[in-house]
N, C-alpha and C positions, 0 to 999 in steps of 0.2 A: 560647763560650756566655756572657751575661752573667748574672753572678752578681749578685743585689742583698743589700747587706747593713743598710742605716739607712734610713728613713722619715721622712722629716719632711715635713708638711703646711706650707704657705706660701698664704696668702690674699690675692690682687692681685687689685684690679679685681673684676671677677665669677668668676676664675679661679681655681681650685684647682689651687696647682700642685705636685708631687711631686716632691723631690731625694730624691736616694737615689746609695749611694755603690755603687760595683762592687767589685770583687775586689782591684783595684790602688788601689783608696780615689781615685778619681777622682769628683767628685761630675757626678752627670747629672739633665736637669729630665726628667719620664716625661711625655708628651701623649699625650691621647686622640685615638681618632678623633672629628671632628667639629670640635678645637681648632682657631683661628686663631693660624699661627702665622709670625715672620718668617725668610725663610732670605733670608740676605748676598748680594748682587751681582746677587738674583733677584726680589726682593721679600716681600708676604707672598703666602697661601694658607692653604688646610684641606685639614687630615689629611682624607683617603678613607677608608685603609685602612692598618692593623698587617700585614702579613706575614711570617714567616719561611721564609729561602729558603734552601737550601746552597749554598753558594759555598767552590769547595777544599776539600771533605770539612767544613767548617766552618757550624754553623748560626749564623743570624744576623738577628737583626729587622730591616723595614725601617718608617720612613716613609712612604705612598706622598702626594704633596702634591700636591696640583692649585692653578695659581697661574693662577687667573681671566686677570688683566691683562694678562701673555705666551701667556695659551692654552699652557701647558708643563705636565706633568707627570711628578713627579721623585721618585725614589726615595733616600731618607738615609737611612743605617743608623741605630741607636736609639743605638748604645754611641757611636757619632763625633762626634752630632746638637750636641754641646756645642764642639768640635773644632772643629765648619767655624760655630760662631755662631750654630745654631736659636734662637729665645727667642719667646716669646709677645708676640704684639702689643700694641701702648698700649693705654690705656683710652680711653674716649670724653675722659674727662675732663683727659686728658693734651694733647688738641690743642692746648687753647690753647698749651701751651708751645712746641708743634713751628710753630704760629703766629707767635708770639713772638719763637722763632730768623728764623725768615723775614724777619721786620719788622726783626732788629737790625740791626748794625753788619756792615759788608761785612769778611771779615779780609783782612789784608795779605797778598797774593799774589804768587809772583814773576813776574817779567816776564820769562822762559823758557820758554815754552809747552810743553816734553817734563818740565821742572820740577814746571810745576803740575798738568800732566795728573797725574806718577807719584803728588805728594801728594794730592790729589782721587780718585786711583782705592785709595787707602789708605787715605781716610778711609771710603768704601764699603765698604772689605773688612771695617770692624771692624762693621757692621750698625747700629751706634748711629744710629736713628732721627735725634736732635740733628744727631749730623756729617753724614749724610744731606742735611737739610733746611738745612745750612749750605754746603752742596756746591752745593746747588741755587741758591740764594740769590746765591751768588759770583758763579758760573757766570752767571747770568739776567742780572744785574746788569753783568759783565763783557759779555758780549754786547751788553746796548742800548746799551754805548760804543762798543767797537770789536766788530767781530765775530769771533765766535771758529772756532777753525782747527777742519778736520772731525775730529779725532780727540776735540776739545771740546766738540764739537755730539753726535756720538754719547755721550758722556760725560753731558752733561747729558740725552738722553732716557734715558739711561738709570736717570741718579739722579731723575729725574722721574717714571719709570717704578716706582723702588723707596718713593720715599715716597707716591706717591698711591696706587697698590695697599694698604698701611699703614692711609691716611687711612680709604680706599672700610669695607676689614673694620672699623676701628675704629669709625666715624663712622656705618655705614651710610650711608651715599655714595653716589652714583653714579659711574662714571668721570671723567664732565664734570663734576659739581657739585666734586669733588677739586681737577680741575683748575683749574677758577675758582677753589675756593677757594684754593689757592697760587700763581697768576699775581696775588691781591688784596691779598694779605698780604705779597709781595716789594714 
C-alpha cells in the first residue's frame, strides 16, 4: 500500500503537479485522470482512469493510459510510474526547443550499426523528449545518405512515433500536422 508522507505543489506549464514522498522516502509525481502524460519507449497519452487492483494479496493503484498514436492501452502502477520514466508532457511553449534540437547539429555516430542502434535505443529509454527528437534527427538525417538497416528503420518509426504523439498532446496537433512539422525542422 502506498503510504504518502510530504506534499509539495510544483506549477509547470498549465500543470499542477504533485510530489509527495512514500514510506521509503522515494519521491513520486501523483497525475490525475485526464493529465497528459509521457510513458518511455511508448509515447505520450491520458490518464482514463485511477484503479486499485489486488495483485498477490497486495493493493495497488494503477494508471490506466490510453496512447491515442499506437491505439494501446496500458496499465502503470502509481508507486513504479517514476521507475519506468512517467513525466508530464512539454508545454506548448516548449516546442520550439524540441524544434531547435531537430534543426541542430547531427551527433557523431558510430559506424557500427548494432553500435548505434543499442545507443539510440538508450537514449529512448531515458524519455527525455530532447534525446528523443535528437534520435530522430540522426536517424532521418542518417537515412537520406545511406539507408538505414531494418532494425534502424523500425527504430526511427518508432522514435517518430514517441516524439510526435508528445508534439500532437502538447501542441494540439494533428498526427499529420506533427508529422510535417518534424520532417520541416530536420
Amino acid at each position: 500500500m502506498l503510504t504518502l508522507m510530504i506534499y509539495l505543489l510544483l506549477k509547470k506549464c498549465n500543470y499542477i503537479i504533485i510530489l509527495v514522498c512514500n514510506s521509503e522516502g522515494r519521491r513520486l509525481i501523483v497525475f490525475n485522470i485526464g493529465d497528459s502524460i509521457a510513458y518511455p519507449m511508448h509515447g505520450a497519452g491520458v490518464i482514463t482512469e485511477i484503479e486499485e487492483k489486488e495483485v498477490l494479496g497486495e493493493c495497488c493503484s494503477y494508471y490506466h493510459v490510453s496512447l491515442p498514436y499506437s491505439k494501446m492501452h496500458v496499465m502503470v502502477p502509481v508507486e513504479n510510474s517514476d521507475k519506468v520514466g512517467v513525466r508530464a508532457i512539454i508545454c506548448e511553449d516548449d516546442i520550439d526547443e524540441v524544434l531547435n534540437v531537430l534543426g541542430g547539429e547531427s551527433d557523431k555516430m558510430s559506424n557500427n550499426w548494432n553500435r548505434r542502434f543499442r545507443e539510440n535505443t538508450e537514449r529512448l529509454r531515458t524519455g527525455d523528449i530532447y534525446e528523443v527528437a535528437g534520435v530522430v534527427r540522426n536517424l532521418v538525417r542518417s537515412d537520406r545518405v545511406k539507408k538505414l538497416s531494418t532494425g534502424e528503420k523500425k527504430l526511427l518509426g518508432n522514435a517518430k512515433q514517441i516524439l510526435e504523439s508528445e508534439l500532437v498532446l502538447a501542441g494540439g496537433l494533428t498526427l499529420d500536422e506533427a508529422d510535417k512539422l518534424v520532417e520541416a525542422n530536420i
